[in-house]
DOLUM-673983 format. One line per field, with one value per residue (C-alpha): residue number from 0; residue in one letter; x, y, z. Coordinates in steps of 0.25 Angstrom, whole numbers. Example, Ala and Ser with C-alpha at 12.3 -4.5 7.8 and 13.67 -1.06 7.14 Angstrom:
! DOLUM-673983
num = [0	1];
residuo = [A	S];
px = [49	55];
py = [-18	-4];
pz = [31	29];
***
This chain:
! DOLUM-673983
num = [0	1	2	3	4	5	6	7	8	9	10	11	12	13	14	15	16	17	18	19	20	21	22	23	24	25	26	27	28	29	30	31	32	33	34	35	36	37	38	39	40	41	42	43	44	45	46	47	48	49	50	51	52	53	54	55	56	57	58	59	60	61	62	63	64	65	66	67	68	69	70	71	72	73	74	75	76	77	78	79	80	81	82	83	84	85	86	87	88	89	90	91	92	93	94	95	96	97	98	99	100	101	102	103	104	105	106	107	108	109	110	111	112	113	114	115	116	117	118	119	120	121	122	123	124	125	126	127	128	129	130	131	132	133	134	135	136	137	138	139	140	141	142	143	144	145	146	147	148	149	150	151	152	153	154	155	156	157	158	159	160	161	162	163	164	165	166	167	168	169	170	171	172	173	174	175	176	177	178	179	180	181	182	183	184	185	186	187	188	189	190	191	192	193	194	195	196	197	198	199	200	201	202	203	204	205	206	207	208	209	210	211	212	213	214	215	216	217	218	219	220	221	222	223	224	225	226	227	228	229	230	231	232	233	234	235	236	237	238	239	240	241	242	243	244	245	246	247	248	249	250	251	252	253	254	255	256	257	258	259	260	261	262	263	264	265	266	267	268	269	270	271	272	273	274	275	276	277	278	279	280	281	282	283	284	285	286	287	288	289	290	291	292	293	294	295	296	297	298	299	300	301	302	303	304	305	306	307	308	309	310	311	312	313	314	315	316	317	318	319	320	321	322	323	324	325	326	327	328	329	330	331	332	333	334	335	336	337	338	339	340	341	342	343	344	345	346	347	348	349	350	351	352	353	354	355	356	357	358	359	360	361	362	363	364	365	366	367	368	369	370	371	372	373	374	375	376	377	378	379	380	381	382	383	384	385	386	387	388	389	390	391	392	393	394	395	396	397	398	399	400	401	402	403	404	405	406	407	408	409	410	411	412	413	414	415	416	417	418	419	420	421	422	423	424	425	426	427	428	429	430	431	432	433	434	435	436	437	438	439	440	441	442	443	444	445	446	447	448	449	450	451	452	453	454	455	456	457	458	459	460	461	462	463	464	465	466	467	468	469	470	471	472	473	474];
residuo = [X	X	X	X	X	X	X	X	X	X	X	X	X	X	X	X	X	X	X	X	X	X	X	X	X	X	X	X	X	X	X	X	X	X	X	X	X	X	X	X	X	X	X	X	X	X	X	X	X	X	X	X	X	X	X	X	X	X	X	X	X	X	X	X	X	X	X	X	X	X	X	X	X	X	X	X	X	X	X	X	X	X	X	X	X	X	X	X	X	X	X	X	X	X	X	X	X	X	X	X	X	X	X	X	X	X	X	X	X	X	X	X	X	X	X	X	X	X	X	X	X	X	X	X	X	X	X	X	X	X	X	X	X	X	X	X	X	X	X	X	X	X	X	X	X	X	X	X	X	X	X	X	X	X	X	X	X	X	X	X	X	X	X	X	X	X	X	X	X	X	X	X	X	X	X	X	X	X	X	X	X	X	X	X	X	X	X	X	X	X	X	X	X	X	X	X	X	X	X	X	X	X	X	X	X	X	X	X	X	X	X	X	X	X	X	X	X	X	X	X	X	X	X	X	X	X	X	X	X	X	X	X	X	X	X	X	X	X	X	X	X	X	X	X	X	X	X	X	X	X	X	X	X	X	X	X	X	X	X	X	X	X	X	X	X	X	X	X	X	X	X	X	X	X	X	X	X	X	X	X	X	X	X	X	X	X	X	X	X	X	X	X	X	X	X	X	X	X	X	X	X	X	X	X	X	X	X	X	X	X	X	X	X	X	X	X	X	X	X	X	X	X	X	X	X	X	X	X	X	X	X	X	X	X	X	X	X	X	X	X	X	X	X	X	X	X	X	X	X	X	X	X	X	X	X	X	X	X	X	X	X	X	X	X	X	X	X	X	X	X	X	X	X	X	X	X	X	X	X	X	X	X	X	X	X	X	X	X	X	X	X	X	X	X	X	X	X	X	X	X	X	X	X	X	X	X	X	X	X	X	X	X	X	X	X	X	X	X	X	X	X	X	X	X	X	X	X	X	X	X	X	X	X	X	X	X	X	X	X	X	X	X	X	X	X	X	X	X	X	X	X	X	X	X	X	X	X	X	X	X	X	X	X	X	X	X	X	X	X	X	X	X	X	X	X];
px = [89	95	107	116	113	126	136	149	163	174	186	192	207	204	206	220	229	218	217	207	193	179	167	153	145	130	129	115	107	94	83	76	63	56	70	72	85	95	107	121	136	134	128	113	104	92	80	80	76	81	88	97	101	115	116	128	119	111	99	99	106	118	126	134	120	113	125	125	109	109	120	112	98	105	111	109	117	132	133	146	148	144	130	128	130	121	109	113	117	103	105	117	128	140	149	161	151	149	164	167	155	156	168	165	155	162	172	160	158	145	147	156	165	171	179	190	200	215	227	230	215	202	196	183	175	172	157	165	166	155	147	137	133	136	124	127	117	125	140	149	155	142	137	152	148	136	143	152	141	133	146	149	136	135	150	144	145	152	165	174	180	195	198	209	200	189	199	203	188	187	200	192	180	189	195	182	176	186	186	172	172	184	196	207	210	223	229	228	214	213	221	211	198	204	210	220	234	242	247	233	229	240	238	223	228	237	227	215	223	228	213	206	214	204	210	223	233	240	252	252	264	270	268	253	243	228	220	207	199	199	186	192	199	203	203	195	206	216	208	208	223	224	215	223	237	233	228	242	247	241	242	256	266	274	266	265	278	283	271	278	292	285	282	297	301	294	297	312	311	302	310	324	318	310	318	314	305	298	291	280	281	270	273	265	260	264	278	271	284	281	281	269	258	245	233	221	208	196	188	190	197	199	194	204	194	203	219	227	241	251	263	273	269	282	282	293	295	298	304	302	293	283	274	278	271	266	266	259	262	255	262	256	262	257	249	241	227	219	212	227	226	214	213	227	222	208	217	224	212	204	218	217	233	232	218	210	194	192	179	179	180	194	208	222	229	238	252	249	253	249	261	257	269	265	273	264	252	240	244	231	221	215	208	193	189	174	177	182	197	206	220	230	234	245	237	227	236	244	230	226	240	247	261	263	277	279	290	296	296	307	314	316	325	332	335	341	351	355	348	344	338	332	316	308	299	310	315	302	301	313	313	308	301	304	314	322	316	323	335	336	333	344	355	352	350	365	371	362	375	369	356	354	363	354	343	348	353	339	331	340	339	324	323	316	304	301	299	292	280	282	277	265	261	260	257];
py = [332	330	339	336	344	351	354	346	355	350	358	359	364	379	382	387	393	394	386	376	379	373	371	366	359	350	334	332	320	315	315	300	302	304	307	320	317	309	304	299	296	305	317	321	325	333	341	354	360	376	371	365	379	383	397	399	400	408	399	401	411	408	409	422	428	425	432	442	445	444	457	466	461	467	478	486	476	471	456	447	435	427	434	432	417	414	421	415	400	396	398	389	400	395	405	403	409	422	427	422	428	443	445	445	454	462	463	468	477	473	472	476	467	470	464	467	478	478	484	467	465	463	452	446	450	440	437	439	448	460	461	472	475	489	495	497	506	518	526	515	525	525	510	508	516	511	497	501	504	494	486	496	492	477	477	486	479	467	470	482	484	485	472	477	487	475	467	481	481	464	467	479	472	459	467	473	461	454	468	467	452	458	450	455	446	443	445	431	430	444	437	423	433	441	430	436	438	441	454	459	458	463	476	475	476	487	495	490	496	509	512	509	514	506	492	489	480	471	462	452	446	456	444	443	454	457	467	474	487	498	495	482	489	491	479	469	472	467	455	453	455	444	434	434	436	420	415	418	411	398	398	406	405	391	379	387	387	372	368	375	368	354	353	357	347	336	343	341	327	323	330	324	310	309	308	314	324	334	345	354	370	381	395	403	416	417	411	397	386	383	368	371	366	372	363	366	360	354	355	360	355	355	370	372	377	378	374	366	368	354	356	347	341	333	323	311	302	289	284	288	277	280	293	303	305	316	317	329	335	339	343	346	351	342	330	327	319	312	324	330	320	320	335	332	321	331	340	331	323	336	344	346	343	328	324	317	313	298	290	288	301	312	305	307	306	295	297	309	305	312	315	321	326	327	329	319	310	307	293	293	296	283	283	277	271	266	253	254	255	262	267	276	290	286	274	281	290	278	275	287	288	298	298	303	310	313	320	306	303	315	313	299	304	315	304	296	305	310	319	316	328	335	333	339	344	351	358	364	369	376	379	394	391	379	383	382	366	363	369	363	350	350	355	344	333	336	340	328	331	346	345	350	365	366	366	374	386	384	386	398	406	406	408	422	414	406	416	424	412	411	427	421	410	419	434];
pz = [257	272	274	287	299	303	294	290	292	284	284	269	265	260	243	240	253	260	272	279	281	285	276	282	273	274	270	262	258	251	260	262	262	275	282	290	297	294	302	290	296	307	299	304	290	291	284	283	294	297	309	302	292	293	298	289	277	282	287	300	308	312	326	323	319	330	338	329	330	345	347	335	344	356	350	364	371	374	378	380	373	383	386	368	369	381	372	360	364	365	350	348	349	355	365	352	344	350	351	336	329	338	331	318	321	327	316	307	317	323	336	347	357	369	379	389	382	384	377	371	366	370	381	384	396	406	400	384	376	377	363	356	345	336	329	315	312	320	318	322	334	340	338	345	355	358	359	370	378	379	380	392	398	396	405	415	429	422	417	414	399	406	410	417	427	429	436	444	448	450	459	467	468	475	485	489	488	498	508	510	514	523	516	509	494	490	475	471	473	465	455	454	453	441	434	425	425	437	430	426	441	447	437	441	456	455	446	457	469	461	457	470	482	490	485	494	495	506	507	518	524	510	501	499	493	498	493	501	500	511	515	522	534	549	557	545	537	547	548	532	533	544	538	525	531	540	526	520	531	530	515	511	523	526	521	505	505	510	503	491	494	494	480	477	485	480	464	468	474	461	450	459	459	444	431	420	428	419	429	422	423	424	424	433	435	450	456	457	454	439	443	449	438	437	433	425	432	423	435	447	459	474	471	461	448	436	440	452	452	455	461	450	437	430	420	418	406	410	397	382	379	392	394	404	418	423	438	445	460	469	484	497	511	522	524	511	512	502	498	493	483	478	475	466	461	456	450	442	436	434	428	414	412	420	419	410	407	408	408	421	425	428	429	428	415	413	415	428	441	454	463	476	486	501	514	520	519	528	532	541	527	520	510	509	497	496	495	509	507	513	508	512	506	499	493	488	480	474	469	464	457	467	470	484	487	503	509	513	500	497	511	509	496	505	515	504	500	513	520	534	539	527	523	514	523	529	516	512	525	525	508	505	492	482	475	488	491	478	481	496	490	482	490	499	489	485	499	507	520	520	519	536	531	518	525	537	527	519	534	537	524	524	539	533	528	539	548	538	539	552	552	542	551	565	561];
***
């Protein structure tokens, strides 16, 4: 007889109530004579060989076995998950295997799992779960007990049972950490390195702080938190405190906030302009705007590892009978150059919500359309092809299915209805946040005649702010 080499699962309709389930069974044939392998409509037929027994009746020994051998082998040891499937996947375990058979022997009792303990449940460790084995032969207390410990050692100099003092330690060991290299760190960086929720770190902060008086805490410009040790001091940590406060000032005073204002101004012109406009919405963990969209990276991109953030994404219907478009903004402050455009046009192939797998390689999906808002455009940049050609900016996004919005674009519709001396530049100059953008512009898109005393009243309440960056830009 030739039987086939792998089982065949057929899932049946269970006797009675009882619901669905999957049964496994082997096809069998009369051997020709002289035949030891056979290939039938896709099935594989064979000899016997004790390769080929099927560990569920007991022939050969099966995956959960071999787990289960290896722990009562190393009965003097404590391993993570992780660490049993590497030694058994030479062996045909799979990492799924592990997790799901320790379970059930740890419902009969023969093992003992641990993992991060909290008053909801219990967690895995970075490396999994930690795993050893509880020696039957002795009083259950003292095989428990014997189980703790040699759990107790294997997390020794790698992670603490409470997961809540291993990021209290991670957050000391930062700080000190950036004091010896004689910088200070700053809360969002503490925030990326523990990668958990904002509460649970600001909780691990205060606990961290209360627990080692060393650790302390600085506001600059009484808006942004830093953090160093005592041991950074004197005259270095002056220079710390200087060298973050001009890094703030480049990257959190004036521009941030036009920059900011911008991508309100081209959402309002957009949603004023496009019927039937549909804007997606996130919400947060910070006060980002929820129109603001965050987007997961298959790859990454332009340094970007696992998301990319888009300033809009809206979608318009242009009948019942057609499918809707999705069109994606990206906005930028200043002159943008070829590179702009290809960084967004990266992240929207390589996004797993607008890209798509094609033969030829990564592309857009259909029906996506790359919108990118600028307040100008290098009109000096050509761009080379191999075959020689030249075109311009604006060209080459036409070809790669850009639209280009410029703030000529939006002061050509203000001129249109009566406004002679307002821009958009000028508003988001002037605007404090974006709320504000959107609320200028539409005073002044119904009151064209009073477009100058808007903006005048709009300069003269926020005359604070101004000369608050102006402090940023020359202390």
């Amino acid at each position: 007889m030739l039987r086939s080499e792998r089982p065949i699962f057929v899932r049946r309709r269970g006797r009675g109530s009882s619901g669905p389930n999957t049964r496994g069974y082997y096809l069998y044939l009369l051997r020709p004579e002289g035949v030891d392998e056979l290939l039938l409509d896709g099935v594989r037929f064979v000899g016997f060989n004790e390769r080929y027994l099927d560990p569920r009746g007991g022939g050969s020994q099966s995956r959960a076995g071999l787990i289960l051998e290896f722990l009562r082998r190393h009965r003097d040891r404590a391993f993570f998950s992780s660490e049993i499937y590497q030694a058994l996947k030479d062996m045909g375990v799979k990492r799924s295997d592990v997790m799901a058979n320790v379970r059930r022997f740890q419902r009969r009792g023969l093992v003992y799992v641990r993992g991060y303990k909290s008053d909801e449940g219990e967690t895995p460790f970075k490396w999994g779960y930690l795993i050893t084995w509880i020696d039957q032969d002795k009083p259950r207390e003292k095989a428990l007990e014997e189980a703790i410990r040699r759990t107790e050692e294997a997390l020794r100099g790698r992670a603490h049972p409470s997961a809540l003092m291993e990021r209290i330690m991670r957050i000391r060991d930062i700080i000190i950490e950036h004091s010896k290299l004689k910088t200070l760190v700053s809360y969002t960086y503490i925030e990326r390195a523990l990668n958990c929720s904002p509460y649970k770190v600001e909780y691990a902060l205060q606990r961290a702080l209360q627990l080692y008086q060393e650790l302390k805490e600085v506001k600059l410009f009484d808006a942004y938190r830093y953090y160093y040790h005592t041991s950074l001091k004197g005259r270095e940590l002056e220079e710390a405190i200087e060298m973050k406060k001009n890094y703030i000032r480049k990257t959190k005073g004036r521009a941030n906030r036009i920059g900011h204002n911008w991508e309100a101004c081209a959402e309002w012109f957009i949603d004023h302009f496009t019927t039937g406009a549909r804007f997606w919405t996130q919400q947060h963990r910070n006060k980002m705007d929820p129109k603001r969209i965050t987007l997961h990276l298959i790859k990454p991109v332009g340094g970007r590892r696992r998301a990319a953030e888009v300033d809009r994404v809206w979608e318009v219907s242009p009948s019942i009978f057609a499918p809707s478009i999705t069109y994606v903004l990206s906005c930028k402050w200043g002159l943008v150059e070829r590179r702009h455009i290809d960084d967004f046009l990266e992240v929207l192939r390589w996004s797993k919500e607008f890209g798509v797998d094609t033969p030829e390689g990564r592309a857009i999906k259909q029906g996506v359309v790359g919108v990118f808002a600028a307040s100008a455009f290098n009109p000096r940049e050509r761009v080379r092809f191999k075959d020689g050609t030249e075109i311009s900016l604006p060209e080459y996004a036409a070809r790669m299915n850009i639209q280009l919005l410029k703030a000529s674009d939006f002061n050509k519709k203000l001129r249109e209805r009566g406004c002679t001396r307002a821009t958009v530049q000028r508003i988001c100059r002037i605007a404090r946040d974006e709320r504000e953008v959107r609320e200028i512009l539409e005073a002044i898109w119904k009151n064209p005649e009073k477009e100058l005393e808007i903006l005048k009243e709009i300069e003269r309440k926020n005359k604070d702010l101004y000369e608050f960056e102006k402090l940023l830009e020359i202390s």
